[in-house]
MINU-776460 format. One record per residue (C-alpha): residue number from 0; residue in one letter; x, y, z. Coordinates in steps of 0.02 Angstrom, whole numbers. Layout:
% MINU-776460
(NUM; 'A'; (X; Y; Z));
...
This chain:
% MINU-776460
(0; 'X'; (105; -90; -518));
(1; 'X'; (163; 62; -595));
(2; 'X'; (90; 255; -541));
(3; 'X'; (90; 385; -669));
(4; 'X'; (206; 539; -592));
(5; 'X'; (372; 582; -657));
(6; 'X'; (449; 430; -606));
(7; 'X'; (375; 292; -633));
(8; 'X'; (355; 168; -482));
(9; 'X'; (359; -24; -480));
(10; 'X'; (291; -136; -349));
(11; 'X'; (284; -331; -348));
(12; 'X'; (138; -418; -329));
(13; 'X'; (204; -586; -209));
(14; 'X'; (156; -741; -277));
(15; 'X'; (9; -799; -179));
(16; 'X'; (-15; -988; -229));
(17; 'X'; (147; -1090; -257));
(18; 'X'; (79; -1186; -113));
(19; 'X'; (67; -1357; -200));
(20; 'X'; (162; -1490; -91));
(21; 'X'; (324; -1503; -195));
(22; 'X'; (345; -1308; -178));
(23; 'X'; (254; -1273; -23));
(24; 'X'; (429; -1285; 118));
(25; 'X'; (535; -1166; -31));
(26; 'X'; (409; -1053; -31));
(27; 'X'; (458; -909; 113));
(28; 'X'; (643; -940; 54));
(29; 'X'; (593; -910; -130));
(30; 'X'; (492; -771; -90));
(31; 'X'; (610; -691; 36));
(32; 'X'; (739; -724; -103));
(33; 'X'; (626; -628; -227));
(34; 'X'; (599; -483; -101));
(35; 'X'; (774; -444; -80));
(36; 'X'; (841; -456; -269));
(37; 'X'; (715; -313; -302));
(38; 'X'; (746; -190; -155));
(39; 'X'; (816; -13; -253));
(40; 'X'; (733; -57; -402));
(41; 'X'; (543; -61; -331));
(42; 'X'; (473; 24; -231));
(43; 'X'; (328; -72; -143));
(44; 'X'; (267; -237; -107));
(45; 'X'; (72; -286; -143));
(46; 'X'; (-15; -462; -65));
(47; 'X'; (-172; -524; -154));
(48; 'X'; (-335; -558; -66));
(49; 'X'; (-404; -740; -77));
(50; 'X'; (-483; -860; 37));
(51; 'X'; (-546; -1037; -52));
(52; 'X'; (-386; -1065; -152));
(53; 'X'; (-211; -1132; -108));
(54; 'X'; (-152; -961; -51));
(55; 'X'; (-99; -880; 127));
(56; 'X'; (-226; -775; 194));
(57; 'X'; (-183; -597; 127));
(58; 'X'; (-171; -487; 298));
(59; 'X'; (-62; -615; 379));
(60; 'X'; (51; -618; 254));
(61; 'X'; (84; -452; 208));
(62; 'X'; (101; -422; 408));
(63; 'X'; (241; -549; 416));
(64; 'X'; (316; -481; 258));
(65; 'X'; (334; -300; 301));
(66; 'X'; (407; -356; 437));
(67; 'X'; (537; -437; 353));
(68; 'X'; (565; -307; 219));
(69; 'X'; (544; -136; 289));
(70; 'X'; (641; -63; 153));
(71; 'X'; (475; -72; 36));
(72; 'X'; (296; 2; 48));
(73; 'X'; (162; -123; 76));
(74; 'X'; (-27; -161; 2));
(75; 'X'; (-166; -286; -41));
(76; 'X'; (-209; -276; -215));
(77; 'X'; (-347; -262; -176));
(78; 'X'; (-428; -318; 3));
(79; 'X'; (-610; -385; -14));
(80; 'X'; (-726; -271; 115));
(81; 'X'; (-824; -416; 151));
(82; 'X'; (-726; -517; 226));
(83; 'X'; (-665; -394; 365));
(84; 'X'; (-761; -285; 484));
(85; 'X'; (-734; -99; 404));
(86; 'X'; (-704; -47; 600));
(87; 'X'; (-580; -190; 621));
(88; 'X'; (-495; -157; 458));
(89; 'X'; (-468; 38; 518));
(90; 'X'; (-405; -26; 683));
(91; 'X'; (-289; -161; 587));
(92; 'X'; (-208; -33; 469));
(93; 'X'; (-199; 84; 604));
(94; 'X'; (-102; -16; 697));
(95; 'X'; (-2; -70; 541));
(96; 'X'; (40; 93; 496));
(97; 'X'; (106; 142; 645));
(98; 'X'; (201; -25; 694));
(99; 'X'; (284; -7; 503));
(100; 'X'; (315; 181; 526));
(101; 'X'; (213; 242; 385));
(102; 'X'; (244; 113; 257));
(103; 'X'; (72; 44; 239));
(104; 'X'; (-71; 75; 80));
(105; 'X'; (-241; -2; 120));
(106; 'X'; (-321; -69; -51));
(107; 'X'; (-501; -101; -60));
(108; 'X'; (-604; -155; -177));
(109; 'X'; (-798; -233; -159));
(110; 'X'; (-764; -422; -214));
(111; 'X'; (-811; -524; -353));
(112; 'X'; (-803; -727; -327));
(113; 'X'; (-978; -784; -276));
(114; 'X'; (-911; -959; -255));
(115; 'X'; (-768; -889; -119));
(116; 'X'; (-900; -811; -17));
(117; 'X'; (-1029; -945; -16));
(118; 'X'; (-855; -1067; 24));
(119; 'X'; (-831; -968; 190));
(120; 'X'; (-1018; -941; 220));
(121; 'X'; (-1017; -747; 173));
(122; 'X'; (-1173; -702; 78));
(123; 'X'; (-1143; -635; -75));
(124; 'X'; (-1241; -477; -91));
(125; 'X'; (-1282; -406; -298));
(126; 'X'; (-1147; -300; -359));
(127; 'X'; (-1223; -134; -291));
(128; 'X'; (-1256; -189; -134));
(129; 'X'; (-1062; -242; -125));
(130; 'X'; (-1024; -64; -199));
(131; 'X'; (-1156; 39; -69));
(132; 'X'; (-1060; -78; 77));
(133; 'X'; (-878; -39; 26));
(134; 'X'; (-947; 172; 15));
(135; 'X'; (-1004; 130; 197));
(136; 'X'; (-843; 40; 236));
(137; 'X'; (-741; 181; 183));
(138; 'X'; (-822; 313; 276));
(139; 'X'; (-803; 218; 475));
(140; 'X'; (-618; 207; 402));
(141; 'X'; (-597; 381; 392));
(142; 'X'; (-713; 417; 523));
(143; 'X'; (-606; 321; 657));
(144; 'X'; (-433; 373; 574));
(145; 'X'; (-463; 538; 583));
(146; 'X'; (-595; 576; 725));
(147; 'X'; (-582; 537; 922));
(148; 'X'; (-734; 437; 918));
(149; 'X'; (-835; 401; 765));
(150; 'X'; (-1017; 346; 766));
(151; 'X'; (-1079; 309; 600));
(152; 'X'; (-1256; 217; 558));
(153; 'X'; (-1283; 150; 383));
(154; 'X'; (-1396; 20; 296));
(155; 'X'; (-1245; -92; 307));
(156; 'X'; (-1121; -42; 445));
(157; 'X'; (-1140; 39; 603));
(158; 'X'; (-989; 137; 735));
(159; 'X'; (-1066; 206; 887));
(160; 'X'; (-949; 300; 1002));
(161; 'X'; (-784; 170; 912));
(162; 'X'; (-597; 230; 955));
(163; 'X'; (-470; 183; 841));
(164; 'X'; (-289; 212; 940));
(165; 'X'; (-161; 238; 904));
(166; 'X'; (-230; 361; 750));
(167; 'X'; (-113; 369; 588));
(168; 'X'; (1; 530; 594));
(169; 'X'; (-53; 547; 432));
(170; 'X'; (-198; 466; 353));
(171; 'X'; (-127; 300; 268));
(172; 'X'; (-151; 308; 76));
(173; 'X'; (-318; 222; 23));
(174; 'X'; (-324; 129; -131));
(175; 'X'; (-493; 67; -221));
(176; 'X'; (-468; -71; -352));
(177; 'X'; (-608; -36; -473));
(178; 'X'; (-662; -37; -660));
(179; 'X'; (-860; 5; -686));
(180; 'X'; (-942; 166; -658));
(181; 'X'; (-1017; 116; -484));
(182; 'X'; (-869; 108; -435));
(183; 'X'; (-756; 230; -531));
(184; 'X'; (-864; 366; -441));
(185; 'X'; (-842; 278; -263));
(186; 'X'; (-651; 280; -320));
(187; 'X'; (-663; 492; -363));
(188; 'X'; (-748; 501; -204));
(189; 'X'; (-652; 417; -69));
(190; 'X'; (-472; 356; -156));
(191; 'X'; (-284; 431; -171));
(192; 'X'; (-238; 311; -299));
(193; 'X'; (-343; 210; -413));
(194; 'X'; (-307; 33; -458));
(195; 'X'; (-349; -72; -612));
(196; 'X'; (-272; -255; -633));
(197; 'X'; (-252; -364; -772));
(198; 'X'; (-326; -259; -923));
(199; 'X'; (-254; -209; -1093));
(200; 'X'; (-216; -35; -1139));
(201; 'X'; (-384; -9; -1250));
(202; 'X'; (-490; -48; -1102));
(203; 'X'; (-387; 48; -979));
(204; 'X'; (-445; 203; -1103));
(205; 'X'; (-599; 175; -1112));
(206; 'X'; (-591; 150; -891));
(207; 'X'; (-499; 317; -893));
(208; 'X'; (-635; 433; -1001));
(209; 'X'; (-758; 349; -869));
(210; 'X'; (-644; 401; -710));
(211; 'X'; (-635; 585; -776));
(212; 'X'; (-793; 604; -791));
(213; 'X'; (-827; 527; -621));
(214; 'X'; (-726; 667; -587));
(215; 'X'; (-794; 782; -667));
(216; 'X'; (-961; 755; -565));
(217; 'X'; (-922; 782; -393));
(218; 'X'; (-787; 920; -426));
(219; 'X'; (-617; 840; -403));
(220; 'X'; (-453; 862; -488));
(221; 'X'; (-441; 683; -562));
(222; 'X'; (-227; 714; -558));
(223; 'X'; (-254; 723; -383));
(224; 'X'; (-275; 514; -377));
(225; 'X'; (-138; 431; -438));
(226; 'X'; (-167; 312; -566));
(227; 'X'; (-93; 128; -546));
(228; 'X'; (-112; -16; -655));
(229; 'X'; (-74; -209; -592));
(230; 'X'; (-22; -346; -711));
(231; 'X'; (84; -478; -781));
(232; 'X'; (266; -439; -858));
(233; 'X'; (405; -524; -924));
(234; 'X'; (563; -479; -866));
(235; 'X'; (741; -562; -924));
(236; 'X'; (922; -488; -980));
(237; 'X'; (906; -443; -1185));
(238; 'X'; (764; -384; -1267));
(239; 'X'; (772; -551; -1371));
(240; 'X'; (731; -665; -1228));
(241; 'X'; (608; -548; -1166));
(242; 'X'; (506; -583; -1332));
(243; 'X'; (515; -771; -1328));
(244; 'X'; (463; -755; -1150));
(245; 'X'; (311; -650; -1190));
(246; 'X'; (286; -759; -1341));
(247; 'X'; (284; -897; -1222));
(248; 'X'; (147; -811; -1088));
(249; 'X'; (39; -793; -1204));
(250; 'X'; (17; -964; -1244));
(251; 'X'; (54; -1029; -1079));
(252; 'X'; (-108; -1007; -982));
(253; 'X'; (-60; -836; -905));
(254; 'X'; (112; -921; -818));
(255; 'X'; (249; -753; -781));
(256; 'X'; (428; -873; -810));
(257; 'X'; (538; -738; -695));
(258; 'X'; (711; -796; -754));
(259; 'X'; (813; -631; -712));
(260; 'X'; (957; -725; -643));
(261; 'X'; (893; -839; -504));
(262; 'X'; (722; -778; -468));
(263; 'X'; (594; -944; -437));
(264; 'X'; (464; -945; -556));
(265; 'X'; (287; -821; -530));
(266; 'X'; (107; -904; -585));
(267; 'X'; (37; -729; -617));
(268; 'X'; (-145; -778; -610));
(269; 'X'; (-258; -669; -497));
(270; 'X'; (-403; -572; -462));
(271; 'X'; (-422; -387; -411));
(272; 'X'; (-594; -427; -347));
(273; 'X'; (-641; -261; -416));
């Protein structure tokens, strides 16, 4: 992911599905291995949210993780509000946040695989429903992060009377993943950074002029949410083998070959659920 300020940030997305048997007992040393060989050159660390595929469940992980690695920020790219309690996911990140001193982002985004939820018997609700739940969500975050007891009653969610301690010092950074006008204005609404994954620079325009407008509508400063985009790269020593490895990604069914001296190999395929 990289934010648009003066410097521009990196953060690695972990690979989330190497978990076929022949890999499956490497994987925490590859990963660990990964983790370190990037500390001082990125700055945060990003777990993606899936359930019905061969990946670790996301808040686990990136628990264990940040653990391990407190030298980087942490976030899900993007958590799916369904799957979690909104009052359990304040109380999770609260606690998070505090046990990581500070170090913690909480993505969000309203979901997208119909097959995923109907896998784990969640019902998958049209897209504006999922959009009107995640605007409820956001709000009993806030609400318990910031007040001493929050009682909130929507069509969706309800708080009555809920404690969330130990509250954040500061409110953690929130982070909505999101690409289509629903959304974008949730994102102008609620968000400190905005997220879009896995989309070429034409689209990301046409995303922007939407999010400005978005905006432009309820009042706000869109520099005031930092922008940050998640994708695939190549990365390798010369410029030369960085084309043949680009040449080869796009050919290869969307496979990242990480060869910068001794990092394991990334399947780059995922889904913002935004």
């Amino acid at each position: 992911m990289a934010t648009s300020e003066t410097r521009v940030q990196f953060g690695l997305v972990v690979p989330e599905n190497p978990l076929n048997p022949p890999n499956r007992h490497h994987y925490m040393e590859d990963v660990n291995r990964l983790l370190t060989s990037v500390k001082g050159h990125y700055d945060s660390a990003w777990c993606i949210d899936h359930l019905n595929h061969d990946v670790l469940e996301a808040w686990t992980a990136l628990t264990y993780l940040a653990a391990l690695h407190p030298e980087l920020r942490w976030g899900h790219t993007v958590l799916c509000q369904s799957f979690r309690n909104p009052a359990l996911v304040a109380k999770m990140g609260a606690t998070l946040d505090f046990m990581s001193g500070g170090r913690f982002v909480l993505g969000l985004g309203a979901g997208g695989q119909d097959a995923e939820y109907l896998a784990y018997g969640y019902r998958f609700h049209s897209g504006s429903t999922r959009v009107s739940e995640l605007d409820e969500a956001l709000h009993i975050i806030k609400a318990l992060w910031t007040r001493e007891r929050a009682t909130f009653e929507g069509r969706h969610y309800r708080v009555k009377d809920a404690r969330c301690e130990p509250k954040p010092d500061s409110m953690p950074t929130i982070m909505v993943g999101a690409f289509r006008p629903r959304m974008l204005r949730l994102t102008a609404r609620h968000a400190d950074w905005w997220n879009v994954s896995s989309t070429g620079i034409e689209a990301y325009r046409g995303y922007l002029d939407e999010f400005e407008r978005a905006c432009d509508e309820i009042g706000r400063d869109p520099a005031t949410v930092r922008r940050t985009w998640g994708g695939g790269c190549v990365c390798a020593p010369t410029d030369a083998e960085v084309r043949d490895l680009a040449a080869v990604r796009r050919g290869g069914g969307g496979l990242l070959h990480a060869r910068l001296r001794g990092l394991p190999e990334v399947d780059d395929r995922r889904d913002a659920g935004q």
